[in-house]
GUKOL-877070 format. One record per atom (N, C-alpha, C): x, y, z; atom name; residue number from 1. Coordinates in nm, 3 decimals, m for minus. Layout:
! GUKOL-877070
@x X y Y z Z at CA i NUM
...
***
This chain:
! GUKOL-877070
@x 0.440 y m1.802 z m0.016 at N i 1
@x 0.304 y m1.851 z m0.030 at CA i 1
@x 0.206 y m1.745 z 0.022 at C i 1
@x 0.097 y m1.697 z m0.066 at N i 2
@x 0.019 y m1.630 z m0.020 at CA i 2
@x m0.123 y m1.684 z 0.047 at C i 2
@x m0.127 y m1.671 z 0.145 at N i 3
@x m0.271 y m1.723 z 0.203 at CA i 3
@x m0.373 y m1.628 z 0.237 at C i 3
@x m0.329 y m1.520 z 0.292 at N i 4
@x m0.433 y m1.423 z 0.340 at CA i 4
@x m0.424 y m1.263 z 0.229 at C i 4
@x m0.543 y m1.230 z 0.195 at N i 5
@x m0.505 y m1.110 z 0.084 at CA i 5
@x m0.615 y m1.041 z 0.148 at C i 5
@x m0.601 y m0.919 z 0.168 at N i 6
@x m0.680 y m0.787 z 0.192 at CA i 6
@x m0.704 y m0.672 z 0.076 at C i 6
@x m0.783 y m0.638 z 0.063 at N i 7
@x m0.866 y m0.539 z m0.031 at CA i 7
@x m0.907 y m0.429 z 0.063 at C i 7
@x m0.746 y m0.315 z 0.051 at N i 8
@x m0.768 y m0.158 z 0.107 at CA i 8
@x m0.812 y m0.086 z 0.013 at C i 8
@x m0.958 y m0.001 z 0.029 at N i 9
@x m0.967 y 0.108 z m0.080 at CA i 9
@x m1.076 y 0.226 z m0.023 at C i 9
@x m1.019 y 0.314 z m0.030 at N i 10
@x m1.167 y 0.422 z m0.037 at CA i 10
@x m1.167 y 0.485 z m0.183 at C i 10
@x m1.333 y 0.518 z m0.165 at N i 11
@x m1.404 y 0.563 z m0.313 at CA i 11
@x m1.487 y 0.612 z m0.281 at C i 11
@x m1.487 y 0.787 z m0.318 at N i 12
@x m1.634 y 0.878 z m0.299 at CA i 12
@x m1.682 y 0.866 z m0.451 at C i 12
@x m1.680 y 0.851 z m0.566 at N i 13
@x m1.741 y 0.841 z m0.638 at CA i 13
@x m1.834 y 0.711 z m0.688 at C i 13
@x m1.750 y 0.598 z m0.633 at N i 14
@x m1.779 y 0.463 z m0.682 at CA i 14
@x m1.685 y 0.372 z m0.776 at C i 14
@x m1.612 y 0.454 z m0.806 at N i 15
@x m1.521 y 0.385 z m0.925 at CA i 15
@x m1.399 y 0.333 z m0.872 at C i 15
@x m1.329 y 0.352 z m0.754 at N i 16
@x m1.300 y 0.280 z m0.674 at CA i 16
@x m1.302 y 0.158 z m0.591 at C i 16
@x m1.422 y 0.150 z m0.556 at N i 17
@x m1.542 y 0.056 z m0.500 at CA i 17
@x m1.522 y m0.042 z m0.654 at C i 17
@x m1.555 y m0.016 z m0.719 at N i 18
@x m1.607 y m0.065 z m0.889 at CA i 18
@x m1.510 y m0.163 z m0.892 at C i 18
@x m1.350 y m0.185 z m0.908 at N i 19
@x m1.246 y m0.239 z m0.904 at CA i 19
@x m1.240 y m0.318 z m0.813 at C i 19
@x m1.251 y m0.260 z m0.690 at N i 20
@x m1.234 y m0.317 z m0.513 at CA i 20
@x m1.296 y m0.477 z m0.553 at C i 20
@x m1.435 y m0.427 z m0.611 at N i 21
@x m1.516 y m0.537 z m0.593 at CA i 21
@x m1.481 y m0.635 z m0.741 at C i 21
@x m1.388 y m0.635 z m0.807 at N i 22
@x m1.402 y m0.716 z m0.914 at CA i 22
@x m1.278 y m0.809 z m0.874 at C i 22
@x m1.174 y m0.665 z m0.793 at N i 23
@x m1.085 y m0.806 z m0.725 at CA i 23
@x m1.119 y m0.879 z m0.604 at C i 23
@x m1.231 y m0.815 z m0.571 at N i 24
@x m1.275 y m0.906 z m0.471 at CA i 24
@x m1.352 y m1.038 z m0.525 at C i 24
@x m1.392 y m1.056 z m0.622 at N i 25
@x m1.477 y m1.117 z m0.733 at CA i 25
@x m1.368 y m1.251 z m0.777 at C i 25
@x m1.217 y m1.203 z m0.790 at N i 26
@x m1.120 y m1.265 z m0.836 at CA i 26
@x m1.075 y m1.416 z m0.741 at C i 26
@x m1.038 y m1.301 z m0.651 at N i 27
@x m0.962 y m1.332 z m0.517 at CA i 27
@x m0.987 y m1.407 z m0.408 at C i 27
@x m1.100 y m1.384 z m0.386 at N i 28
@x m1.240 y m1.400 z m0.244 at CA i 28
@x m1.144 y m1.373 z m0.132 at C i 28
@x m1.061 y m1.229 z m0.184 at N i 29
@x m1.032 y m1.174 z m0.042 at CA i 29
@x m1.098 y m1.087 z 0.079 at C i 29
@x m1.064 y m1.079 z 0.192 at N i 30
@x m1.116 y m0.964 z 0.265 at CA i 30
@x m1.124 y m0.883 z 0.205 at C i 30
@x m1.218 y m0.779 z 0.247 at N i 31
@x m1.226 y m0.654 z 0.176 at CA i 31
@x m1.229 y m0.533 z 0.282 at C i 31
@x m1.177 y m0.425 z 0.303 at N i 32
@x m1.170 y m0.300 z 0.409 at CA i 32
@x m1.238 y m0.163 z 0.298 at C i 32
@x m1.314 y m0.145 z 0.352 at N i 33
@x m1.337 y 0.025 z 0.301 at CA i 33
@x m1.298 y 0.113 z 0.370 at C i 33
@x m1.208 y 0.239 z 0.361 at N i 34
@x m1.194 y 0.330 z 0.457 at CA i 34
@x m1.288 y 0.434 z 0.433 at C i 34
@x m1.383 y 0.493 z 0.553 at N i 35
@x m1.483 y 0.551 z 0.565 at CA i 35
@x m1.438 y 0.713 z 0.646 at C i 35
@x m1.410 y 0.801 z 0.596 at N i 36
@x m1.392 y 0.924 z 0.761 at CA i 36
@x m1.477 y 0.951 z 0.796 at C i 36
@x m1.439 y 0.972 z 0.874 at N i 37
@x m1.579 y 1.027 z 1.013 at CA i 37
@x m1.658 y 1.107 z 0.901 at C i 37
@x m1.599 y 1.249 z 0.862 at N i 38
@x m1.603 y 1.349 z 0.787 at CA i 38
@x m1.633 y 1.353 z 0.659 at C i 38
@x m1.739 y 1.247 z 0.546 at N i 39
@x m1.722 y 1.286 z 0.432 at CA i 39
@x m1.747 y 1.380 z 0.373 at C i 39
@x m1.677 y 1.396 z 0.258 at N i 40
@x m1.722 y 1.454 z 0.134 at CA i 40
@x m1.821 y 1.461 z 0.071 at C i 40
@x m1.930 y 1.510 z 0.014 at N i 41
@x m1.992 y 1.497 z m0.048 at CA i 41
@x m1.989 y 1.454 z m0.153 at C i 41
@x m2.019 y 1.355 z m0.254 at N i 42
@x m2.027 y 1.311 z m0.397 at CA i 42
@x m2.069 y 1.360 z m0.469 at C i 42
@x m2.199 y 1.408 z m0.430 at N i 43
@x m2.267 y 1.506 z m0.514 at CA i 43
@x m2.256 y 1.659 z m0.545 at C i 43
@x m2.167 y 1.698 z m0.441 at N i 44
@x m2.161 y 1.855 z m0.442 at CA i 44
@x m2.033 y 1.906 z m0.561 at C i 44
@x m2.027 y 1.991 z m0.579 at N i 45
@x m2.001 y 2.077 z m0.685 at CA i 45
@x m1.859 y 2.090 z m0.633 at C i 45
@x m1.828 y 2.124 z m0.498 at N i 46
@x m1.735 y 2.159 z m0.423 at CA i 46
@x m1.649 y 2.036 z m0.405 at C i 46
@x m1.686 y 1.905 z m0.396 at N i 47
@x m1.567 y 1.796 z m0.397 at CA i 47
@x m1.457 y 1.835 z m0.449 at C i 47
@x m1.460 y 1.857 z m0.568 at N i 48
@x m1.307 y 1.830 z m0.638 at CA i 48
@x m1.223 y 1.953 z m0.527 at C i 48
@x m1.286 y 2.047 z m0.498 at N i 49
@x m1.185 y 2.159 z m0.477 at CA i 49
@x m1.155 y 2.133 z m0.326 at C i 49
@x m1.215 y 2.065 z m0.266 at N i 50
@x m1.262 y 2.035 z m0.108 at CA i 50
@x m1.125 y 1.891 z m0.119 at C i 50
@x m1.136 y 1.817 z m0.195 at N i 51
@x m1.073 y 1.713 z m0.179 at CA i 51
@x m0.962 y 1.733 z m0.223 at C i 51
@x m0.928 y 1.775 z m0.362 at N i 52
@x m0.775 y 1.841 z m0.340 at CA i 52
@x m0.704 y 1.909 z m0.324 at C i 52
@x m0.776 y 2.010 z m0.205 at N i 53
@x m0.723 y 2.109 z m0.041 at CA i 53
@x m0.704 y 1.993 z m0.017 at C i 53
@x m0.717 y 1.909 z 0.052 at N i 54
@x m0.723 y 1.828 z 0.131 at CA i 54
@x m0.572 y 1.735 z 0.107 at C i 54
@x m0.574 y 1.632 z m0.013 at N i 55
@x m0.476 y 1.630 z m0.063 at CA i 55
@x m0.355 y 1.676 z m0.080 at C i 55
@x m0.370 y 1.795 z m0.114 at N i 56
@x m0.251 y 1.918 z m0.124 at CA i 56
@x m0.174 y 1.915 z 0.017 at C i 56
@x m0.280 y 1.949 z 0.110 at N i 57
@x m0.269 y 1.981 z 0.253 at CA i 57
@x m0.178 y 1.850 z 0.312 at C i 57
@x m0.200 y 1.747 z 0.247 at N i 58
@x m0.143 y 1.584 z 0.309 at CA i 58
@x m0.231 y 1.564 z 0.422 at C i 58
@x m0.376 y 1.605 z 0.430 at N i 59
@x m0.443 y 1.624 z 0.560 at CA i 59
@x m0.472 y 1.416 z 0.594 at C i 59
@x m0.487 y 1.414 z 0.725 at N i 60
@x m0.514 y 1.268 z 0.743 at CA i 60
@x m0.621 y 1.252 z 0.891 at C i 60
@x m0.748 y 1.260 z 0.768 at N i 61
@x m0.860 y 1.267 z 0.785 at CA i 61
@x m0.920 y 1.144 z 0.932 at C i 61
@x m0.999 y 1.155 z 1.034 at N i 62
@x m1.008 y 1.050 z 1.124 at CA i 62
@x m1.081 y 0.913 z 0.974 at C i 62
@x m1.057 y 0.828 z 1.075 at N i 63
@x m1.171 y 0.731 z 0.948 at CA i 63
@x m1.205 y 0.648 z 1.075 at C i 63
@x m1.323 y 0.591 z 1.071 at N i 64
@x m1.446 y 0.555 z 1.154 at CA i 64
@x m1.351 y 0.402 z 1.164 at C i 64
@x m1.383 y 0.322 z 1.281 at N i 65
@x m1.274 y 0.192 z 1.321 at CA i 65
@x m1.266 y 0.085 z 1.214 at C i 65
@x m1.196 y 0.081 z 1.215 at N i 66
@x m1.111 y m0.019 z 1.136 at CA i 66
@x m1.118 y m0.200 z 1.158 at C i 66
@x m1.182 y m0.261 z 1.110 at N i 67
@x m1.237 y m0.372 z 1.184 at CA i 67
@x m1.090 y m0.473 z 1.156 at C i 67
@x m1.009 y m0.478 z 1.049 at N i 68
@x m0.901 y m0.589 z 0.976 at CA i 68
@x m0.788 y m0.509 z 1.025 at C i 68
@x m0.688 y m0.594 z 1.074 at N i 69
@x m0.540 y m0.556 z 1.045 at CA i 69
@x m0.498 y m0.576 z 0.936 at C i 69
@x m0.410 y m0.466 z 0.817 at N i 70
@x m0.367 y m0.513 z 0.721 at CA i 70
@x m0.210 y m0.620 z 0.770 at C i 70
@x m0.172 y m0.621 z 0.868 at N i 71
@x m0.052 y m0.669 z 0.914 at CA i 71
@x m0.052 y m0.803 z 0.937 at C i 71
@x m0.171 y m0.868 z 0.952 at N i 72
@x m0.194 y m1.025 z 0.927 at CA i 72
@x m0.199 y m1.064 z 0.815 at C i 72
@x m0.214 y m1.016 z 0.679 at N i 73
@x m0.223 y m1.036 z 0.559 at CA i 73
@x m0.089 y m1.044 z 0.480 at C i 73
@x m0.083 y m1.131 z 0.394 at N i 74
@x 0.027 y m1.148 z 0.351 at CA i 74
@x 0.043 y m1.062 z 0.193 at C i 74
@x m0.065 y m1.006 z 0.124 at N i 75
@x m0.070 y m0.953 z 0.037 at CA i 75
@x m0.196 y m0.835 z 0.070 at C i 75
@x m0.192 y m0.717 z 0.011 at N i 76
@x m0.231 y m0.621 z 0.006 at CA i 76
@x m0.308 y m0.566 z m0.118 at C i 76
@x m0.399 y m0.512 z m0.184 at N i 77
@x m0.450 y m0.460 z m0.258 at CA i 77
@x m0.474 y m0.320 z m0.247 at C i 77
@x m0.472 y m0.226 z m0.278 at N i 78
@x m0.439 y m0.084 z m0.222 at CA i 78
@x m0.532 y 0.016 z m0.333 at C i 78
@x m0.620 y 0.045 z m0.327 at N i 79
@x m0.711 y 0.138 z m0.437 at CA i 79
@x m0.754 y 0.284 z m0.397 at C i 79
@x m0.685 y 0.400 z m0.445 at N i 80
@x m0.757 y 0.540 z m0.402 at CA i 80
@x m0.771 y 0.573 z m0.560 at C i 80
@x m0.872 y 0.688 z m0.524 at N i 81
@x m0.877 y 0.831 z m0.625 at CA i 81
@x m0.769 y 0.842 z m0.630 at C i 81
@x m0.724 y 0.940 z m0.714 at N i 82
@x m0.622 y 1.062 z m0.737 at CA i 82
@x m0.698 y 1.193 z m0.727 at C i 82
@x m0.678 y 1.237 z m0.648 at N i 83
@x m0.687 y 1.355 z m0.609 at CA i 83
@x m0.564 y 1.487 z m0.626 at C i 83
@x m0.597 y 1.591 z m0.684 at N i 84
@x m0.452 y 1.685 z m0.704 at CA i 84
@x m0.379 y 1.641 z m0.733 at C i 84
@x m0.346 y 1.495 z m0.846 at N i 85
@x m0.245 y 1.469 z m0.878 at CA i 85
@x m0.136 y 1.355 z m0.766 at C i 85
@x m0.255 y 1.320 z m0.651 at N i 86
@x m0.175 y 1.217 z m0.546 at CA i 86
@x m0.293 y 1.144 z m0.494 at C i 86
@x m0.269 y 1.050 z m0.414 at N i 87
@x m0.326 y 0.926 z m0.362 at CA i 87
@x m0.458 y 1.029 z m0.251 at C i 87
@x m0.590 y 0.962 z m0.220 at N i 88
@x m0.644 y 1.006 z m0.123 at CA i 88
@x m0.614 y 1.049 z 0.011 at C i 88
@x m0.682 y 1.117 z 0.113 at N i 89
@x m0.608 y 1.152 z 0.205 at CA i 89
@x m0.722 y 1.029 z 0.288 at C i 89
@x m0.761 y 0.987 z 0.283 at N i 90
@x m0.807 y 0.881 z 0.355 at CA i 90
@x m0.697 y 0.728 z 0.368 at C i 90
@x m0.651 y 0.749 z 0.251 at N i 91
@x m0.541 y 0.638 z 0.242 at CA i 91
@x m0.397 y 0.673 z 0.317 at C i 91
@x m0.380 y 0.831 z 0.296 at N i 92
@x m0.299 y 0.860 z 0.370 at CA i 92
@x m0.293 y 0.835 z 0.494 at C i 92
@x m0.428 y 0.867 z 0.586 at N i 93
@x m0.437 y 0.805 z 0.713 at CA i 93
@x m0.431 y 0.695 z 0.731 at C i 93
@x m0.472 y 0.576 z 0.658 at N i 94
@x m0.468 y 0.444 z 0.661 at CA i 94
@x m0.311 y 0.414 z 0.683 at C i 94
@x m0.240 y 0.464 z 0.580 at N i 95
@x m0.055 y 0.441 z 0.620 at CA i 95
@x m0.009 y 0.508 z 0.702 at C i 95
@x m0.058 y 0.630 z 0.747 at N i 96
@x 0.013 y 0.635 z 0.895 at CA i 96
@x 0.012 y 0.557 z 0.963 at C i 96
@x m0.124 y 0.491 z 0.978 at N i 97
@x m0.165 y 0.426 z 1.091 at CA i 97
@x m0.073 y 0.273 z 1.123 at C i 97
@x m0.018 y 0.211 z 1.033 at N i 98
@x 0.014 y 0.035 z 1.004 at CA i 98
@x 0.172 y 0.105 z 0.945 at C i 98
@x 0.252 y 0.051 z 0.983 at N i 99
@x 0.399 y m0.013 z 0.933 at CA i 99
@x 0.366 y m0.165 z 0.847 at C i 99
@x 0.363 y m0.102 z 0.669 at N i 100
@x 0.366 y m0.189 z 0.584 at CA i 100
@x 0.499 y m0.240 z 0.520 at C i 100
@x 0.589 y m0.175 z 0.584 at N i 101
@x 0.715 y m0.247 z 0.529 at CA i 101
@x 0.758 y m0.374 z 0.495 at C i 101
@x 0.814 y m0.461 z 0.438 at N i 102
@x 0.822 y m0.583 z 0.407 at CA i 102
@x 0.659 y m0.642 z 0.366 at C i 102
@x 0.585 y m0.573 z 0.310 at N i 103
@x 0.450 y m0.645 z 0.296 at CA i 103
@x 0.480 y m0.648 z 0.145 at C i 103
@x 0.367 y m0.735 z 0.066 at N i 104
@x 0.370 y m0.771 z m0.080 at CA i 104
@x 0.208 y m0.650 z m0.128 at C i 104
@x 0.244 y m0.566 z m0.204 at N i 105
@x 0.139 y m0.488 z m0.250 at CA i 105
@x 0.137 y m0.473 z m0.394 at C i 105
@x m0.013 y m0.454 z m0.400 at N i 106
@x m0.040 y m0.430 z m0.530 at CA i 106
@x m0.117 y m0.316 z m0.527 at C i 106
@x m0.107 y m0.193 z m0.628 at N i 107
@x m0.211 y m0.078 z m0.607 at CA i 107
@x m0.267 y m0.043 z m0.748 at C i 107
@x m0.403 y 0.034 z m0.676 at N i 108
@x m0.447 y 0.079 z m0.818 at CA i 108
@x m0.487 y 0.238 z m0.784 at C i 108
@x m0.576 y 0.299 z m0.889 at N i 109
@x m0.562 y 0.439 z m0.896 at CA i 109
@x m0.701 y 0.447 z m0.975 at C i 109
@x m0.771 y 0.491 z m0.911 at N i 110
@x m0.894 y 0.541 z m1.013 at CA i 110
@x m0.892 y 0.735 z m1.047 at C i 110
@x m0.923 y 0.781 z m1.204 at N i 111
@x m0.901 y 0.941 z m1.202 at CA i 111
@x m0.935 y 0.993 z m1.340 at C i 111
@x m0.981 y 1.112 z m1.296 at N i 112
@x m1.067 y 1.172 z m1.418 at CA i 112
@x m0.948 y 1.180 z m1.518 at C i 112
@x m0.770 y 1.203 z m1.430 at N i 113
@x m0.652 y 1.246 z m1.499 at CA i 113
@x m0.546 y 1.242 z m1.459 at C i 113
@x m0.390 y 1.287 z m1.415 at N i 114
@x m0.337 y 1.288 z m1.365 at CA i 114
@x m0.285 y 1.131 z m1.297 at C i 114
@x m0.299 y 1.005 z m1.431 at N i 115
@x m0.325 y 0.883 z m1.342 at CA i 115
@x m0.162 y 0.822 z m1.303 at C i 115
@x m0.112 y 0.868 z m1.388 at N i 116
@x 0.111 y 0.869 z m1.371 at CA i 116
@x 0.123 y 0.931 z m1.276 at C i 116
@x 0.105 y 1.026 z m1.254 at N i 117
@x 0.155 y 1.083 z m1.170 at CA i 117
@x 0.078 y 1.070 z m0.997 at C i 117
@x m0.024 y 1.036 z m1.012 at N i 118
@x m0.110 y 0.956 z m0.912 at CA i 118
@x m0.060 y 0.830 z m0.840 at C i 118
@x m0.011 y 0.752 z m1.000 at N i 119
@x 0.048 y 0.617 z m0.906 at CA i 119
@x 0.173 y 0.642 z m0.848 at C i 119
@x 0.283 y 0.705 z m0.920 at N i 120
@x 0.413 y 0.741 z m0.860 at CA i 120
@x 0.404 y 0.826 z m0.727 at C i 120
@x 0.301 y 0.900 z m0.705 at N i 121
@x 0.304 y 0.979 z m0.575 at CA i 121
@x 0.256 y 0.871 z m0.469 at C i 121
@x 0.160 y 0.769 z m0.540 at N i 122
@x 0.111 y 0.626 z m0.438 at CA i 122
@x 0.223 y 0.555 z m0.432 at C i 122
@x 0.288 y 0.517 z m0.544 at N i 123
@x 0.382 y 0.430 z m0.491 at CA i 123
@x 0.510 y 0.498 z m0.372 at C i 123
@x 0.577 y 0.603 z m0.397 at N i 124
@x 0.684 y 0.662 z m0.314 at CA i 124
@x 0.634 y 0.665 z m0.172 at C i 124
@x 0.497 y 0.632 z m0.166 at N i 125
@x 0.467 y 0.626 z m0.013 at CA i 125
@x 0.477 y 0.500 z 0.028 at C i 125
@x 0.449 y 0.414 z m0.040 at N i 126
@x 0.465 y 0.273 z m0.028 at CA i 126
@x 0.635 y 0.226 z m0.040 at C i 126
@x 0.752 y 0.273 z m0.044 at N i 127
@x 0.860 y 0.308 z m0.063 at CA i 127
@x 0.951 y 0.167 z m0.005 at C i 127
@x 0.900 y 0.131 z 0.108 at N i 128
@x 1.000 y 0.064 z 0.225 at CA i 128
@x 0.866 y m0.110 z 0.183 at C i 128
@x 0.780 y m0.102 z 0.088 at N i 129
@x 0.682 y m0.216 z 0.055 at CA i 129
@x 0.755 y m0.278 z m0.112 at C i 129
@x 0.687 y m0.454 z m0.065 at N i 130
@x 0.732 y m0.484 z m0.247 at CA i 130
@x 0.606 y m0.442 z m0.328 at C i 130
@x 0.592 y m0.343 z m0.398 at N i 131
@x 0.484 y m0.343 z m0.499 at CA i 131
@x 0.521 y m0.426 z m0.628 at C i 131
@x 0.407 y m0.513 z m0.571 at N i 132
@x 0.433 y m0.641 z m0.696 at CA i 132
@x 0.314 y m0.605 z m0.763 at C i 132
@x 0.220 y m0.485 z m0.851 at N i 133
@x 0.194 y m0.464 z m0.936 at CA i 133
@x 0.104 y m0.328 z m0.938 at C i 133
@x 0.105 y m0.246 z m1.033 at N i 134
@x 0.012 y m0.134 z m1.025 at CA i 134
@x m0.066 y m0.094 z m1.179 at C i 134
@x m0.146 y m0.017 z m1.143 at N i 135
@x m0.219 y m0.036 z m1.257 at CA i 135
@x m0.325 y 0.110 z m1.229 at C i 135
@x m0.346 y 0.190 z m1.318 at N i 136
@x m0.459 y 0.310 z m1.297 at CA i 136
@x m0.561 y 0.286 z m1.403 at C i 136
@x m0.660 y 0.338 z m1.370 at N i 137
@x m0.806 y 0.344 z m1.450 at CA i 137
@x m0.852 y 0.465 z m1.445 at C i 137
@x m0.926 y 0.490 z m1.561 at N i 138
@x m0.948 y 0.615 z m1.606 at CA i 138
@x m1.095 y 0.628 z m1.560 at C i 138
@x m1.191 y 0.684 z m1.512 at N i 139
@x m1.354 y 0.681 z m1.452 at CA i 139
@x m1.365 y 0.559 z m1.506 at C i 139
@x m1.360 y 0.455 z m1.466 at N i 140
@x m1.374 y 0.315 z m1.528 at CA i 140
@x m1.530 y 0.308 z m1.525 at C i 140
@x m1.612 y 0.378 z m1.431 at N i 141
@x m1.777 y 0.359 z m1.435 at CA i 141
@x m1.824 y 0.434 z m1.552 at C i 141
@x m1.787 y 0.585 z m1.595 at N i 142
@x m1.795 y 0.610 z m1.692 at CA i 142
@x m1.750 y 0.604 z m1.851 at C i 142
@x m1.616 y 0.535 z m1.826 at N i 143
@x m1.553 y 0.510 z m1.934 at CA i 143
@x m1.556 y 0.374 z m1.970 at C i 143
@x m1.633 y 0.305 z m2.038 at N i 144
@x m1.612 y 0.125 z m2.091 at CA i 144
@x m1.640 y 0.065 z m1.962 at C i 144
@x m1.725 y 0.058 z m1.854 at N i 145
@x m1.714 y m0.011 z m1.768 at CA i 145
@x m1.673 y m0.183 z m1.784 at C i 145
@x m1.694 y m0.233 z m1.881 at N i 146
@x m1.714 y m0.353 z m1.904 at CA i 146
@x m1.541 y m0.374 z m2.016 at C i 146
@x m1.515 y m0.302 z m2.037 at N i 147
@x m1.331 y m0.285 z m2.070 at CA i 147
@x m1.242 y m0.268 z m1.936 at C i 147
@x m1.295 y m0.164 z m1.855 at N i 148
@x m1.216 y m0.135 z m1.680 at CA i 148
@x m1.213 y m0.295 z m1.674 at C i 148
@x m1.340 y m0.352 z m1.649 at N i 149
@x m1.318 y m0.444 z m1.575 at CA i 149
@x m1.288 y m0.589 z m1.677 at C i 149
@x m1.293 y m0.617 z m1.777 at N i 150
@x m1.160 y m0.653 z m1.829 at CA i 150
@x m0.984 y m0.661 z m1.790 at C i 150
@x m1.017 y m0.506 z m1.807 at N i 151
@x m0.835 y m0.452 z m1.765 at CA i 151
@x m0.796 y m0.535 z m1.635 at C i 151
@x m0.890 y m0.491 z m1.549 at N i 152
@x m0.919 y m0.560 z m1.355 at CA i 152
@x m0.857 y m0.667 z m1.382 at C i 152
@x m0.910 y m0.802 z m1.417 at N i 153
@x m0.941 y m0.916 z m1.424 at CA i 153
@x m0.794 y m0.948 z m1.475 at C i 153
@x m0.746 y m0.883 z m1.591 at N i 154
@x m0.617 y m0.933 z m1.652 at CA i 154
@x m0.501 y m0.881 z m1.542 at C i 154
@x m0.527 y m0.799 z m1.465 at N i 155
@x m0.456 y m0.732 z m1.383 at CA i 155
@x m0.452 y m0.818 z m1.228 at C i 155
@x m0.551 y m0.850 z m1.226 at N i 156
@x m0.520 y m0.926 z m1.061 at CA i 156
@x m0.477 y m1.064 z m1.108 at C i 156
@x m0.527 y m1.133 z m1.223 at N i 157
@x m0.454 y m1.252 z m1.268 at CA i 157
@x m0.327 y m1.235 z m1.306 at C i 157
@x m0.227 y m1.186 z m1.391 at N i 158
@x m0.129 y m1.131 z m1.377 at CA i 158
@x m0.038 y m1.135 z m1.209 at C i 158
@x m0.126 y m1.112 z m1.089 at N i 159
@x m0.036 y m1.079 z m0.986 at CA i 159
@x m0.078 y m1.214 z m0.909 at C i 159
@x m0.194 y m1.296 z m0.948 at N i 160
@x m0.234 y m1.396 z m0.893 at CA i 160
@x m0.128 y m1.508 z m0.902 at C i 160
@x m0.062 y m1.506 z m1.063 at N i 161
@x 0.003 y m1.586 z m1.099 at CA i 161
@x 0.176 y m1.611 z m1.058 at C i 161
@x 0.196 y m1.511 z m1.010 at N i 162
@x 0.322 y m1.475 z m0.915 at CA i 162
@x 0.309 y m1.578 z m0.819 at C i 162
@x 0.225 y m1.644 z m0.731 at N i 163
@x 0.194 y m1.694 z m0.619 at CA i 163
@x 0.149 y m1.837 z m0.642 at C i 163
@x 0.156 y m1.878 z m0.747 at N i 164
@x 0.077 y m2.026 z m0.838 at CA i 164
@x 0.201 y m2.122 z m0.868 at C i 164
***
C-alpha cells in the first residue's frame, strides 16, 4: 500500500520542474527540489560544458538543506537532466546522502539527447531500489509541451495503477 509519495527532482532549465509539477498535479505528493549552494547558470553559454565537467567528474555538489526525508516515503519519484550522457550531479549528491534500497521508485529524465543512455546510467545507480517505472522526455518545454505532458499523465497513471 502506498501512502506517502515524494517528488525528488532538480532542473536548471525548467523542463524538469515542468514534469515534477504535473506529477505533482497527479499525485498531490510532496514535492523536494534539490537546490546547490553553487548554481549554474541557465542562461550562460558555458552550462552545458560546466555541467557536463561536472557530471563526467561524478562531482557531488553541496545542495542547500533538505527539508523531507525521502526514507519516510513509501514511493519515490526521481527527475534529473541528463547531462554528458548521465543523471545530474545534484542527484548524485542526493543518493549519496539516503540509503534507498528496498524503496519503490519511479524515474524520469529530461534531455536535449542522450535520453537511453541517461536513464540506464540513472537507473544502475538506483541498482539495490525497485524501479517500478521510467520514462525520458525530450526538452518537453520546447518540444510539444502539451504532448510531454500528456506522455506525464499516462506515465504516472500507469504507476498509480500498480497501487489501486
Amino acid at each position: 500500500m502506498i501512502e506517502k509519495i515524494l517528488i525528488v527532482y532538480y532542473s536548471l532549465t525548467g523542463n524538469t520542474q515542468f514534469i515534477a509539477e504535473i506529477i505533482e498535479d497527479i499525485t498531490k505528493a510532496d514535492i523536494l527540489e534539490l537546490k546547490p549552494i553553487k548554481q549554474l547558470n541557465p542562461s550562460s553559454s558555458m552550462k552545458y560544458m560546466w555541467g557536463g565537467f561536472q557530471a563526467t567528474m561524478k562531482k557531488k555538489p553541496k545542495l542547500h538543506e533538505i527539508d523531507k526525508n525521502p526514507l519516510d516515503y513509501d514511493l519515490l519519484f526521481l527527475g534529473t537532466p541528463v547531462w554528458a550522457w548521465t543523471y545530474s550531479p545534484p542527484l548524485r549528491s542526493f543518493l549519496s546522502m539516503y540509503d534507498l534500497s528496498d524503496k519503490k521508485i519511479a524515474i524520469w529524465t529530461c534531455s536535449a539527447g542522450g535520453t537511453a543512455k541517461g536513464l540506464e546510467r540513472f537507473s544502475s545507480a538506483l541498482k539495490d531500489t525497485e524501479i517500478i517505472g521510467k520514462i525520458g522526455f525530450r526538452e518537453p518545454l520546447n518540444n510539444n509541451p502539451e504532448e510531454s505532458k500528456e506522455k506525464a499523465i499516462s506515465w504516472v497513471n500507469e504507476i498509480m495503477k500498480q497501487f489501486n
